[in-house]
KEKE-3310 file (N, C-alpha, C; in steps of 0.2 Angstrom, whole numbers, plus 5000, padded with zeros to 4 digits):
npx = (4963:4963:4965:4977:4987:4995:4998:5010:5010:5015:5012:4999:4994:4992:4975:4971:4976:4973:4957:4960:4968:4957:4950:4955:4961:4946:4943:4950:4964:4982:4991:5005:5014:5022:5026:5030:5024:5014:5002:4994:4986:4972:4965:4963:4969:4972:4979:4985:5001:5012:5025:5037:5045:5054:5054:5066:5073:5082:5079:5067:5060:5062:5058:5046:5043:5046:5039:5030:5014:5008:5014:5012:5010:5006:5014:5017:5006:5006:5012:5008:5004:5011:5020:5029:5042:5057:5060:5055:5049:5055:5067:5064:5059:5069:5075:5067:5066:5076:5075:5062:5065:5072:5062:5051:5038:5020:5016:5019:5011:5009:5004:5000:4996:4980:4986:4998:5009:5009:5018:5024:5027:5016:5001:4984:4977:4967:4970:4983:4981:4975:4985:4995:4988:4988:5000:5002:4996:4997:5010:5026:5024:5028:5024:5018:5029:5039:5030:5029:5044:5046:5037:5044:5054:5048:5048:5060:5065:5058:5062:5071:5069:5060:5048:5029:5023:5009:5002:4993:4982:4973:4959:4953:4947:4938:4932:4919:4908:4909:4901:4901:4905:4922:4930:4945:4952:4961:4963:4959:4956:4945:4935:4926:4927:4929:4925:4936:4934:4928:4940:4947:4942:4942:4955:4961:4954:4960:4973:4972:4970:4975:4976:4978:4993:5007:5001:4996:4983:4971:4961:4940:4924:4908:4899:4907)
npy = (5372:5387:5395:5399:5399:5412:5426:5436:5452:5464:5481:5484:5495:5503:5507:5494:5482:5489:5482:5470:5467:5467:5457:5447:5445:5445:5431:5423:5421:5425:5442:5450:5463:5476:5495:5510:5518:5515:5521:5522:5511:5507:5497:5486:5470:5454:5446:5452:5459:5473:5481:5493:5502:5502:5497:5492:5487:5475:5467:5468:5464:5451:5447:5449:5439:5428:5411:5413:5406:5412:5426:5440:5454:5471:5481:5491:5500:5509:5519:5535:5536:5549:5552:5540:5530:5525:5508:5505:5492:5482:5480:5478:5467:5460:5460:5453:5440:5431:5430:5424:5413:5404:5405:5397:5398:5396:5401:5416:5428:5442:5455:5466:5473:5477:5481:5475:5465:5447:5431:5428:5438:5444:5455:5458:5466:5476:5478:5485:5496:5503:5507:5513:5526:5532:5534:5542:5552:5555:5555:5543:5528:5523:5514:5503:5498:5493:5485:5475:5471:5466:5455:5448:5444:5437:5425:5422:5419:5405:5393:5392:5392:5388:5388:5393:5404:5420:5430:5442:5452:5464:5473:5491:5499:5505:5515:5509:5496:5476:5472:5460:5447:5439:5433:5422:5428:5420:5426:5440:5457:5466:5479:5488:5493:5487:5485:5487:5482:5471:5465:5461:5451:5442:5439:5434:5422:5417:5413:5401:5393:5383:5379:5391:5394:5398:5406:5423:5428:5438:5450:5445:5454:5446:5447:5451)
npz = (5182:5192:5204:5215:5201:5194:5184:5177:5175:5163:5159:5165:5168:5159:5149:5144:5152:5167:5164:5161:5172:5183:5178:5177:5193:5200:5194:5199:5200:5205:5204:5197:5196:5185:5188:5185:5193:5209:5213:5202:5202:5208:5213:5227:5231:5239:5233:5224:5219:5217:5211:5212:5198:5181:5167:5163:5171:5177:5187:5194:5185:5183:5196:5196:5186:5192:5196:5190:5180:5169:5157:5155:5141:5139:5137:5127:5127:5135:5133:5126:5108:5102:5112:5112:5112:5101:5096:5109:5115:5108:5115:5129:5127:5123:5134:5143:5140:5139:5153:5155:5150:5158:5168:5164:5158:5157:5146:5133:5132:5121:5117:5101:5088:5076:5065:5062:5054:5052:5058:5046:5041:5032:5028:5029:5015:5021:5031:5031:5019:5028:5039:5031:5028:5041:5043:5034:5039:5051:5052:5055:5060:5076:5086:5079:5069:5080:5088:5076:5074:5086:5087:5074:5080:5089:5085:5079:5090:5094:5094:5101:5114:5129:5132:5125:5115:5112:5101:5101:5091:5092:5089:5083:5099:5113:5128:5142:5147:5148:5132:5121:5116:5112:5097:5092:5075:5062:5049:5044:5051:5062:5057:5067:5082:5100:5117:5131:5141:5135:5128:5139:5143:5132:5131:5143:5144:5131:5137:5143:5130:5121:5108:5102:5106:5100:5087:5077:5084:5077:5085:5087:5084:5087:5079:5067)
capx = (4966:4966:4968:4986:4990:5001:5001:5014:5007:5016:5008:4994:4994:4986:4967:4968:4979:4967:4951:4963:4970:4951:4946:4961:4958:4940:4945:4955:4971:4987:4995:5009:5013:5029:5024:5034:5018:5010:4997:4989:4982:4966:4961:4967:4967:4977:4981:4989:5008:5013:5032:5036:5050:5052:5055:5073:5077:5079:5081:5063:5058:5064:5055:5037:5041:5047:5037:5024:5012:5008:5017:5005:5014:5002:5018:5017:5001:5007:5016:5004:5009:5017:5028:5031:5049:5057:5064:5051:5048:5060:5072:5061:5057:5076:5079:5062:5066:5082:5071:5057:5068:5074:5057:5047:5029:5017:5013:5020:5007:5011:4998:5003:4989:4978:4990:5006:5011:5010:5024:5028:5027:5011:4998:4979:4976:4965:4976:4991:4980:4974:4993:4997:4984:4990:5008:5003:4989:4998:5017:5028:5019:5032:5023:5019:5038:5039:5028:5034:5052:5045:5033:5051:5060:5047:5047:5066:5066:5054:5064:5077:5065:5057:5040:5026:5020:5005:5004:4985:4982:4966:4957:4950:4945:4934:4930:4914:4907:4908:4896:4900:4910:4925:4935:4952:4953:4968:4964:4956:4955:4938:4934:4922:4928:4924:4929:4943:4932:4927:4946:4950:4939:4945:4965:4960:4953:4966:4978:4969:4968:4981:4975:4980:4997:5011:4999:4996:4976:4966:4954:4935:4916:4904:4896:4912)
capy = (5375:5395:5397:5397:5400:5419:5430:5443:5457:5470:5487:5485:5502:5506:5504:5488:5480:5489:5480:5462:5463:5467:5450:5440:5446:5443:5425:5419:5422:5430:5445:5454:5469:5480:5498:5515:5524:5509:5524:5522:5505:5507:5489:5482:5463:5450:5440:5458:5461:5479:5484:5500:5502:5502:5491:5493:5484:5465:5461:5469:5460:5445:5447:5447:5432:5421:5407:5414:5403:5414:5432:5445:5460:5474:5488:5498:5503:5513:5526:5539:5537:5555:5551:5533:5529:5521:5503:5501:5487:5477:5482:5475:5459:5457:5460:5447:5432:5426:5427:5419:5404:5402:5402:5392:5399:5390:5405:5423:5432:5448:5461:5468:5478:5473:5483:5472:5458:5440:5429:5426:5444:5446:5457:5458:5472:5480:5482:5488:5502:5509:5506:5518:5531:5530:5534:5549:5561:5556:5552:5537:5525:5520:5510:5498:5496:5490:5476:5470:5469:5460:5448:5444:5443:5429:5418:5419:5414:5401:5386:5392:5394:5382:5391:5394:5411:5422:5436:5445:5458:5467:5479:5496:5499:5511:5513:5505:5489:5473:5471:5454:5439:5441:5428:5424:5426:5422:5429:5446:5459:5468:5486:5488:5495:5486:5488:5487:5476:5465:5463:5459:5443:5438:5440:5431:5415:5414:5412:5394:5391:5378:5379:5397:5395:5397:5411:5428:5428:5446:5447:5451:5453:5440:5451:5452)
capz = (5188:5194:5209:5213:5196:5195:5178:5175:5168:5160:5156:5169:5171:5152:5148:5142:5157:5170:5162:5160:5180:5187:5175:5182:5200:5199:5192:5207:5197:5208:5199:5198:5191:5188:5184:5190:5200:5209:5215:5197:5203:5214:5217:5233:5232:5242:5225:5218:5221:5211:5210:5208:5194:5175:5165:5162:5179:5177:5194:5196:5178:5184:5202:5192:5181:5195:5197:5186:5174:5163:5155:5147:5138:5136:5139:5124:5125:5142:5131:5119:5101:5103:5116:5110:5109:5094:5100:5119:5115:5107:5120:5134:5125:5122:5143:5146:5136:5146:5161:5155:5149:5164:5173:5159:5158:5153:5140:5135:5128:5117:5113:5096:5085:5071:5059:5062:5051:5057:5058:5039:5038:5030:5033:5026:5012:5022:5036:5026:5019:5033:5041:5027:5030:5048:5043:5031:5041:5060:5056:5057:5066:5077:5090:5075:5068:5087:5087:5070:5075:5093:5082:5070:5087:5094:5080:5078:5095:5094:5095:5105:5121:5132:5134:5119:5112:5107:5099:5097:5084:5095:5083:5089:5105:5120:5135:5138:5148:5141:5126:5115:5117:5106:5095:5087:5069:5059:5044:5045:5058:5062:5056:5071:5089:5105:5122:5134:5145:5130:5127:5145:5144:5128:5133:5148:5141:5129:5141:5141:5122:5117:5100:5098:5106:5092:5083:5078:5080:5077:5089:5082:5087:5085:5074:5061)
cpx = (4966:4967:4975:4988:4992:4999:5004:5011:5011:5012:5002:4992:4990:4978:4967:4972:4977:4963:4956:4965:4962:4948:4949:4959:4951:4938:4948:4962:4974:4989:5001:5013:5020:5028:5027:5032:5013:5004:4993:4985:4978:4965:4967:4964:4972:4982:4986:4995:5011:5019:5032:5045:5050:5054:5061:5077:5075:5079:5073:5059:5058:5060:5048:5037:5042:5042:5027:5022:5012:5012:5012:5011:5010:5007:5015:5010:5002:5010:5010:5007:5012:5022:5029:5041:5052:5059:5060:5051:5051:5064:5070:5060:5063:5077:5074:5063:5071:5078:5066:5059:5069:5069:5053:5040:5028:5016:5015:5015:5008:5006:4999:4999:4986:4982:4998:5004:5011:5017:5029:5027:5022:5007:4991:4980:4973:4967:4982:4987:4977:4982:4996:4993:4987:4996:5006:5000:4992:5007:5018:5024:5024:5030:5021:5023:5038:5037:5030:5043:5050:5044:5041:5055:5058:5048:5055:5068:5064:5057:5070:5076:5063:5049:5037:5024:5013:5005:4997:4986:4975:4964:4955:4948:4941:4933:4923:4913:4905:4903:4896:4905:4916:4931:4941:4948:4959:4970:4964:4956:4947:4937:4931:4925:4924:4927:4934:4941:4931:4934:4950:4948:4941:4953:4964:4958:4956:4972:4980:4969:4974:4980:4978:4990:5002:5008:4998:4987:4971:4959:4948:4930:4914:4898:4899:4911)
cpy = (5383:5397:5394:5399:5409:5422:5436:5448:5463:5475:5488:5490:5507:5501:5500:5482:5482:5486:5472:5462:5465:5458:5446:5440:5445:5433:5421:5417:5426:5433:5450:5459:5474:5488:5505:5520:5518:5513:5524:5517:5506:5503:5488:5474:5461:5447:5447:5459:5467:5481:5489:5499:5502:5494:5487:5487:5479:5463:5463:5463:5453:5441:5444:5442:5427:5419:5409:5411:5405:5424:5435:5451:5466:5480:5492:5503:5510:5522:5529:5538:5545:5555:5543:5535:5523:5515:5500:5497:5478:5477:5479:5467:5455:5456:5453:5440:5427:5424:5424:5413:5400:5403:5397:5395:5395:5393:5413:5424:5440:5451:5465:5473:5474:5476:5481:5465:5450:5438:5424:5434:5448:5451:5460:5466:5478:5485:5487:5494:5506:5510:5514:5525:5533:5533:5543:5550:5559:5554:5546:5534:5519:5514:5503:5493:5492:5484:5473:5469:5464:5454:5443:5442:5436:5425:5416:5415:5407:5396:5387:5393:5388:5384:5393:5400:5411:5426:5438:5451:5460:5474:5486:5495:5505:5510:5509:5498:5484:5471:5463:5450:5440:5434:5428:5422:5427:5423:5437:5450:5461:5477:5491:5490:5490:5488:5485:5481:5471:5461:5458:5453:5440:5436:5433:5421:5413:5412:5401:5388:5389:5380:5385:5397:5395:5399:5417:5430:5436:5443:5450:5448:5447:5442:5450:5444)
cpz = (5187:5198:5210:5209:5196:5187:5181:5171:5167:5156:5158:5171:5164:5153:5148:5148:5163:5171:5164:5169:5185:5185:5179:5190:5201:5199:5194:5204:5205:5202:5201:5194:5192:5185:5187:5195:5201:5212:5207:5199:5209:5216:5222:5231:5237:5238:5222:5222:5215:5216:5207:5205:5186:5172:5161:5165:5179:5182:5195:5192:5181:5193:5202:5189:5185:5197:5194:5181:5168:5161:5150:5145:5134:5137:5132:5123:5132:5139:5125:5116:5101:5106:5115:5108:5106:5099:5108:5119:5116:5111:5127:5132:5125:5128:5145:5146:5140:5152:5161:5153:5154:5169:5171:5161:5157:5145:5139:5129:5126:5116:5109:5095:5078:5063:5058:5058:5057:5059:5052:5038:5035:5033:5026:5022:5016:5029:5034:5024:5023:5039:5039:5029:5036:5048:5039:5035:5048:5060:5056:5061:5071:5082:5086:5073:5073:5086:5082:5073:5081:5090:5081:5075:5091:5090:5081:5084:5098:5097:5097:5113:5122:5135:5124:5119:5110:5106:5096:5093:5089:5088:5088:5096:5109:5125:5135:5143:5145:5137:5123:5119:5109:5103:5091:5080:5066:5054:5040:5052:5057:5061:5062:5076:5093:5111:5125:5137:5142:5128:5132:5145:5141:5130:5141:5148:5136:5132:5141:5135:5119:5110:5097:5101:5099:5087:5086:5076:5081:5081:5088:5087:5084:5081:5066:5058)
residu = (UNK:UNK:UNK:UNK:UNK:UNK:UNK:UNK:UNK:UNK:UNK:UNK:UNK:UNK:UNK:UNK:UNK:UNK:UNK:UNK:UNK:UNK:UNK:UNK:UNK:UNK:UNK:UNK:UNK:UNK:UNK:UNK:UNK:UNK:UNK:UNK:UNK:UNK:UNK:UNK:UNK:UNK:UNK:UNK:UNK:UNK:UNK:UNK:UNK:UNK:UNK:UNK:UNK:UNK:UNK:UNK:UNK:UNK:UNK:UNK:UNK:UNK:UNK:UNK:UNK:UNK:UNK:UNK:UNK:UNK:UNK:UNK:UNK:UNK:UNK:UNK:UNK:UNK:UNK:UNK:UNK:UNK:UNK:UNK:UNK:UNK:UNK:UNK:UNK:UNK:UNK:UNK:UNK:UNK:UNK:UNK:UNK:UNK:UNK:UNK:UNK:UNK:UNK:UNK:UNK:UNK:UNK:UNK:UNK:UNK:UNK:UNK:UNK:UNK:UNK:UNK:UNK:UNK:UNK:UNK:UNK:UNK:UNK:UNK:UNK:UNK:UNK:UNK:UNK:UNK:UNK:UNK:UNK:UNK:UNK:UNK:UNK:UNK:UNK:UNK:UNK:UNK:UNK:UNK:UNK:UNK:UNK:UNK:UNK:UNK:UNK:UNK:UNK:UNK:UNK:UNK:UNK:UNK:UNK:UNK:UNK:UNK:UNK:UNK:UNK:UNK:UNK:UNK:UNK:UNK:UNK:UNK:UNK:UNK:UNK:UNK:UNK:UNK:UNK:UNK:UNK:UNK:UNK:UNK:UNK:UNK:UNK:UNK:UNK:UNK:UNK:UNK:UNK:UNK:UNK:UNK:UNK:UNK:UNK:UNK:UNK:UNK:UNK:UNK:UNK:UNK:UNK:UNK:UNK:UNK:UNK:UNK:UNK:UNK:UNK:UNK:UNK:UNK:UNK:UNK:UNK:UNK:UNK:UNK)
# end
């Protein structure tokens, strides 16, 4: 089934929530969308519903998740790493989670980075020293820190919810139409850039992918 079915999308308003609500709309998804300039969004569809507001305001937050299948969470990518602020996320995920109990998705999906730990905390050598790298030549990496405390925040909450979790690690990215077919992997990320639309198809048909529920899987080329 997809017609009918509803996604929540937060952070529709960045590259990679642009390319994911064209796929959904295209895919005979409804979407709904909460974002503070609904004049960023160019598509007209029927199936699109865009609230203008932040993401502070539960009664708005709570307007998007009602009777929504599934919950995407592509927000922090809406903030440039210079004007990132400490805490955006975790802070949103804290307001979200009541209200998604009380609607039961089917699915919240998390969009992290390829340089955040999973959910034993781990995180590949070759992640960690490019992390590092990342931290000395540009600064704290604050939008990292973020997803890690959200990650520790799903798990802890894991079995005190009534809906399942994911959490992708996506690697690089560009602009760009899409090129490859992309897969989870749950060991490695991929060094390799692809694109926003290549992202948007894989994000989209995980939605589907039972198997991946209840992981944190990096998403690579079919080339990696």
């Amino acid at each position: 089934m997809i017609d009918g079915e509803t996604i929540a999308l937060f952070g529709g308003n960045s590259s990679a929530g642009k390319q994911l609500l064209k796929v959904a709309l295209d895919a005979g998804y409804n979407v709904k969308m909460l974002i503070p300039d609904p004049t960023e969004i160019e598509l007209e569809n029927e199936n699109l519903t865009v609230l203008k507001g932040g993401l502070d305001d539960s009664e708005l937050v709570e307007e998007v998740v009602y009777e929504a299948h599934y919950v995407v969470c592509l927000a922090a990518e809406t903030l440039p790493k210079k004007e990132y602020k400490e805490g955006f996320m975790i802070e949103f995920v804290k307001l979200l989670y009541p209200i998604m109990n009380k609607a039961t998705p089917n699915l919240f999906l998390y969009q992290a980075s390829w340089l955040c730990v999973d959910g034993d905390k781990k995180i590949p050598a070759f992640s960690n020293v490019t992390n590092k790298a990342s931290n000395l030549f540009s600064g704290e990496n604050l939008r990292v820190k973020d997803h890690n405390n959200v990650i520790q925040f799903i798990v802890e909450q894991s079995k005190n919810v009534d809906f399942p979790f994911m959490v992708t690690r996506p690697g690089m990215r560009k602009k760009g139409r899409a090129k490859k077919k992309l897969f989870a992997s749950k060991s490695q990320p991929t060094p390799f850039p692809y694109t926003y639309a290549d992202l948007a198809e894989f994000t989209l048909g995980a939605l589907k992918t039972e198997k991946l529920y209840g992981r944190f899987p990096y998403v690579v080329g079919d080339g990696f």
